[in-house]
KEKE-3310 file (N, C-alpha, C; in steps of 0.2 Angstrom, whole numbers, plus 5000, padded with zeros to 4 digits):
npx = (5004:5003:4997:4988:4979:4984:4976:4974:4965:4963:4953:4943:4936:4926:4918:4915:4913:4918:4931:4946:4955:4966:4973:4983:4992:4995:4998:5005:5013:5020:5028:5026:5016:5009:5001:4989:4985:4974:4965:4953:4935:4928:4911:4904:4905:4918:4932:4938:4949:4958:4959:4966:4977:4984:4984:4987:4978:4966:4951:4957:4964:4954:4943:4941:4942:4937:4923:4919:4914:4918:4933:4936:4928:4939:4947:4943:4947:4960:4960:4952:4947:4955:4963:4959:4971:4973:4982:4973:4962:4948:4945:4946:4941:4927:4927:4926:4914:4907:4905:4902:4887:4886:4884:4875:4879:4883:4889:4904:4906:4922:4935:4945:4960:4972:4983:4987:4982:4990:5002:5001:5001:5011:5023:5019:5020:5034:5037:5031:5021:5009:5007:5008:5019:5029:5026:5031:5042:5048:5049:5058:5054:5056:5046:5042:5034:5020:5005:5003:4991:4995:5009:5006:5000:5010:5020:5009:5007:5022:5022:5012:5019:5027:5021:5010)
npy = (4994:5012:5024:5032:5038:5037:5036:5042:5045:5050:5048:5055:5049:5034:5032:5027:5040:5054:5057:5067:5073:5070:5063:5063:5057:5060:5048:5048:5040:5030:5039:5051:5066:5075:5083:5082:5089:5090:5097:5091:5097:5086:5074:5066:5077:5074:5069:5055:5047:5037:5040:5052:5051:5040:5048:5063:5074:5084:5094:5108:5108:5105:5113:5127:5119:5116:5107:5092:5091:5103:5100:5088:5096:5098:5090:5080:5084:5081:5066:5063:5050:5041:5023:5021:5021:5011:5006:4994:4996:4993:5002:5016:5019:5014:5026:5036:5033:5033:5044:5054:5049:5056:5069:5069:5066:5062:5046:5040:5027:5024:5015:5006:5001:4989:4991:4984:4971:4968:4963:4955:4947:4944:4945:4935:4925:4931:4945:4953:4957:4966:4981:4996:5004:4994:4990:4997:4999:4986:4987:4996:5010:5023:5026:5042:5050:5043:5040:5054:5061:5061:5060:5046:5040:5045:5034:5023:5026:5024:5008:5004:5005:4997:4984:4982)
npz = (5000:4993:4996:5007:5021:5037:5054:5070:5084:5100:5115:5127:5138:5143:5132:5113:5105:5111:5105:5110:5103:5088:5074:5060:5046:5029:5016:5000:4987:4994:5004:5015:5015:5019:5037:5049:5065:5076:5091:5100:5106:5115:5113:5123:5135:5147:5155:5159:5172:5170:5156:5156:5161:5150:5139:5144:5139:5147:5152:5152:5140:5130:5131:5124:5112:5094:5090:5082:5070:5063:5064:5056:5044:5039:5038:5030:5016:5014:5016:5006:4994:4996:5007:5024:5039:5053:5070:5075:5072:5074:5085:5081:5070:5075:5085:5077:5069:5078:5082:5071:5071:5085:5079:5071:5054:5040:5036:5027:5025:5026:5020:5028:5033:5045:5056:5067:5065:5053:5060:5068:5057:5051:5059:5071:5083:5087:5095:5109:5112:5103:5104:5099:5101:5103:5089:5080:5084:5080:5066:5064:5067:5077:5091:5097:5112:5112:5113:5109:5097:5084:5084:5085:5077:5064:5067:5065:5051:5047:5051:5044:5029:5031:5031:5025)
capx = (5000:5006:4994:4983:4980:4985:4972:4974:4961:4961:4945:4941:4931:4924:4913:4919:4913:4922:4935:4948:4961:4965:4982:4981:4996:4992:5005:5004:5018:5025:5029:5022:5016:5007:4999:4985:4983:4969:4962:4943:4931:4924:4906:4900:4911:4920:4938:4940:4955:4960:4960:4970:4984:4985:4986:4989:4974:4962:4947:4960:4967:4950:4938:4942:4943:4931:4921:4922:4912:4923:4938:4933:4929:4946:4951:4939:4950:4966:4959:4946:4948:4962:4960:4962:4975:4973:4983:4968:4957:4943:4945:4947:4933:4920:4927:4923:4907:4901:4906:4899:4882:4882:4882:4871:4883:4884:4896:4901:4910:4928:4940:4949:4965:4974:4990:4987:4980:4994:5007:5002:5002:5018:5027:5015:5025:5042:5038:5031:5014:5006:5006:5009:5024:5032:5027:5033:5051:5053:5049:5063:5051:5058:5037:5042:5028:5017:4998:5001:4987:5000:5014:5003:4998:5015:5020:5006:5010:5028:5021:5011:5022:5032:5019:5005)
capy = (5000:5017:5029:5032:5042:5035:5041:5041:5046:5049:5048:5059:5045:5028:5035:5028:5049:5056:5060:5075:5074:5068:5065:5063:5058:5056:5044:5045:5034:5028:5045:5056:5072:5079:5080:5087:5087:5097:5094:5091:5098:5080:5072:5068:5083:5076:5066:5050:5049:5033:5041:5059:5047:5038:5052:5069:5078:5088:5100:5113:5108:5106:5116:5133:5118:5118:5103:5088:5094:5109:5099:5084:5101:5103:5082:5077:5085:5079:5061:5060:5044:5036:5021:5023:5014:5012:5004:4993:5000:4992:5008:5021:5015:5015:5030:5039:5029:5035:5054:5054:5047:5060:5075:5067:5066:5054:5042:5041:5021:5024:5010:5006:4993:4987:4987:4979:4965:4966:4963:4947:4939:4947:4944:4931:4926:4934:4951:4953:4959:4968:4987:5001:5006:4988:4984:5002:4998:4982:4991:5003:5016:5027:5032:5047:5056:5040:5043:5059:5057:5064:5055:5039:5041:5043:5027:5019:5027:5018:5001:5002:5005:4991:4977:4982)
capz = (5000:4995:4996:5014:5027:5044:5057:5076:5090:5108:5119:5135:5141:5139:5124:5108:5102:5115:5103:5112:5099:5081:5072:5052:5040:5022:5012:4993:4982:4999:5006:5019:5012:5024:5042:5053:5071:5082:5098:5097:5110:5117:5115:5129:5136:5152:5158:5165:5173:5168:5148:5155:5163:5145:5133:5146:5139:5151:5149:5152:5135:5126:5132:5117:5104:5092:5089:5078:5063:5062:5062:5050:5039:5038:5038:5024:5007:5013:5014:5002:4990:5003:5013:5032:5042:5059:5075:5082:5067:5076:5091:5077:5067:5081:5085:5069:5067:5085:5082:5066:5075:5089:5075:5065:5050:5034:5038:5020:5023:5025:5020:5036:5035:5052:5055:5073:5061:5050:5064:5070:5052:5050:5066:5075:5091:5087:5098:5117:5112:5095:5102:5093:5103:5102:5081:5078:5085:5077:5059:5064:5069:5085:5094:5102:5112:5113:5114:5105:5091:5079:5084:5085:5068:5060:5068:5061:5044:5046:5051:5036:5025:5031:5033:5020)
cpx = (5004:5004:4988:4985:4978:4982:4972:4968:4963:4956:4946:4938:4931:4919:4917:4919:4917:4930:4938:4956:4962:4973:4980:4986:4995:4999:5004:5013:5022:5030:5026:5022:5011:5002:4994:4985:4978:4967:4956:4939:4925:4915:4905:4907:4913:4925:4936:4947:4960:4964:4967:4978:4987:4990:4987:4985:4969:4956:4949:4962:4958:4943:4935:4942:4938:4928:4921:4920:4917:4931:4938:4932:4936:4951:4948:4943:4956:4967:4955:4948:4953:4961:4962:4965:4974:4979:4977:4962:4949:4940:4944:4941:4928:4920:4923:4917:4902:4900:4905:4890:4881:4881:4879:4873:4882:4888:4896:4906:4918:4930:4945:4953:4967:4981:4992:4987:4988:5002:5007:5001:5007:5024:5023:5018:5029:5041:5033:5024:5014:5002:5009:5018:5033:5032:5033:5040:5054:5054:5052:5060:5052:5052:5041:5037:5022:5009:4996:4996:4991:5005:5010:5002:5003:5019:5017:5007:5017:5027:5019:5014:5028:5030:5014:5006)
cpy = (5006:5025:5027:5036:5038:5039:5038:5048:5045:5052:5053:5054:5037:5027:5035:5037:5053:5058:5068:5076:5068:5067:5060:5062:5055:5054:5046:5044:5036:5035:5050:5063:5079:5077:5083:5084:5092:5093:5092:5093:5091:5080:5067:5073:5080:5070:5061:5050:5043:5035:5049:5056:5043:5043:5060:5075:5079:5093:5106:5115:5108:5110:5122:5126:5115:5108:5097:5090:5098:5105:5095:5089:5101:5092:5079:5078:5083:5070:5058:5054:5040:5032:5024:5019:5017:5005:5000:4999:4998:4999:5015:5022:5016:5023:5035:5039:5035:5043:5059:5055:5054:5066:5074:5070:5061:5052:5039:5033:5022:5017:5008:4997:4995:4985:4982:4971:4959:4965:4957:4944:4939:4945:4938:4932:4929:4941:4949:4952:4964:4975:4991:5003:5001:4985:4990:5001:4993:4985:4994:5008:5019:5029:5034:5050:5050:5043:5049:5059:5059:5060:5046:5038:5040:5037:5021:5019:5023:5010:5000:5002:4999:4984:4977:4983)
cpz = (5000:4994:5003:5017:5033:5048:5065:5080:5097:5112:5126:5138:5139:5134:5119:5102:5105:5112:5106:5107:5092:5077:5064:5049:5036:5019:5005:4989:4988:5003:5010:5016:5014:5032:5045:5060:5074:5089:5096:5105:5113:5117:5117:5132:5143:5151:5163:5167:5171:5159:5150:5157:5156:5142:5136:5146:5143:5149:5149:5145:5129:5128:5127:5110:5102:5092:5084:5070:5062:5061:5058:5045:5036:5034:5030:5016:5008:5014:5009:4994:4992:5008:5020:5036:5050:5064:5077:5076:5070:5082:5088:5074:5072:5081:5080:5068:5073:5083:5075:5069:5076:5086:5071:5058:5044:5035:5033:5020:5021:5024:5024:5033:5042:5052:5062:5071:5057:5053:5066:5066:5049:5055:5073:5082:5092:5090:5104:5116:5106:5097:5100:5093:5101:5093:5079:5078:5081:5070:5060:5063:5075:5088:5098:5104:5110:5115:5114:5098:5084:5077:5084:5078:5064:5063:5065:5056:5042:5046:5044:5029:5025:5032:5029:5014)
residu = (UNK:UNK:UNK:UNK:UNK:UNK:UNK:UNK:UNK:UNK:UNK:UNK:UNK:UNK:UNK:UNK:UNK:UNK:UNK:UNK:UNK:UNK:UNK:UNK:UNK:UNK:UNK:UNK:UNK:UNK:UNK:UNK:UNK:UNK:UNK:UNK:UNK:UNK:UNK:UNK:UNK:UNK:UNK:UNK:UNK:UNK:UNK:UNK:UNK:UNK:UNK:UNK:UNK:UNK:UNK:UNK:UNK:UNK:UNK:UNK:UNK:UNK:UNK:UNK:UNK:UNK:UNK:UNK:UNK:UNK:UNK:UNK:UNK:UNK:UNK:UNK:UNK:UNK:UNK:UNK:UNK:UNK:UNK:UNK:UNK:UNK:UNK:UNK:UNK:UNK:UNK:UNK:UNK:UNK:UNK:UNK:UNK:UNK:UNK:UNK:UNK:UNK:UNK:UNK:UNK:UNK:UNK:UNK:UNK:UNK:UNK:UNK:UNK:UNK:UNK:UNK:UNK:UNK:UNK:UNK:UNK:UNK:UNK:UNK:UNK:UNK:UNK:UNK:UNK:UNK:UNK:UNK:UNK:UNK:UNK:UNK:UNK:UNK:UNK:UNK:UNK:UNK:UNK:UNK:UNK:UNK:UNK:UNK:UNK:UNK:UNK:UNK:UNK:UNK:UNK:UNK:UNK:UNK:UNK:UNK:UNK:UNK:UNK:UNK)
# end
């Protein structure tokens, strides 16, 4: 595969809509070519504590940012006719799906590959465990800034490029 946009989410909550941040790299002919990252103004609007120890974000950091509409405005022409790769594409996907729903949106059937998938058909036993931090390194990918949706994202974008 050498055209996709790698997409990573991070949740405020246990609500797959609860999207509070977004991290976007588009590949085309095997090449990163560009990126977006924003916060997102969470729905349902509040912080488990379990998600702020994950990923670090707070309603301090999303309370001025705009909402998901407004930011998928902005996400939709730099992916449009591009599958979507996901880490665990089953978490991303929901995500999407959900936060689509609560804005009563058309969820227009993205194309969702899995590089969480493409790790254990690739690497089966031969690594600890099949997360992001762990496939990323054996691909010679350094993840700095882990559950950054940004940084999650061009991770994913490296595994994929070296297992899809």
């Amino acid at each position: 595969m050498r055209d996709f946009a790698a997409i990573d989410f991070e949740t405020a909550n246990e609500q797959p809509s609860s999207v509070c941040s977004v991290g976007v790299v588009i590949v085309r002919d095997g090449e990163i070519v560009d990126s977006f990252y924003s916060l997102i103004h969470p729905a349902p609007d509040y912080y488990k504590w379990f998600c702020h120890q994950v990923h670090g974000l707070g309603p301090e950091d999303t309370d001025n940012a705009p909402v998901f509409p407004y930011v998928w405005e902005k996400i939709e022409p730099l992916i449009e006719g591009l599958p979507l790769v996901a880490h665990n594409s089953c978490f991303d996907e929901g995500c999407l799906k959900a936060v689509f729903k609560v804005y009563q949106m058309d969820y227009p059937d993205y194309e969702f590959y899995d590089t969480l998938a493409a790790s254990r058909r690739h690497f089966g036993c031969r690594l600890p465990n099949h997360q992001l931090h762990t496939v990323a390194a054996a691909c010679g990918y350094d993840l700095v800034n882990h559950h950054h949706a940004l940084a999650d994202a061009e991770a994913c974008a490296a595994i994929a490029l070296k297992l899809l």
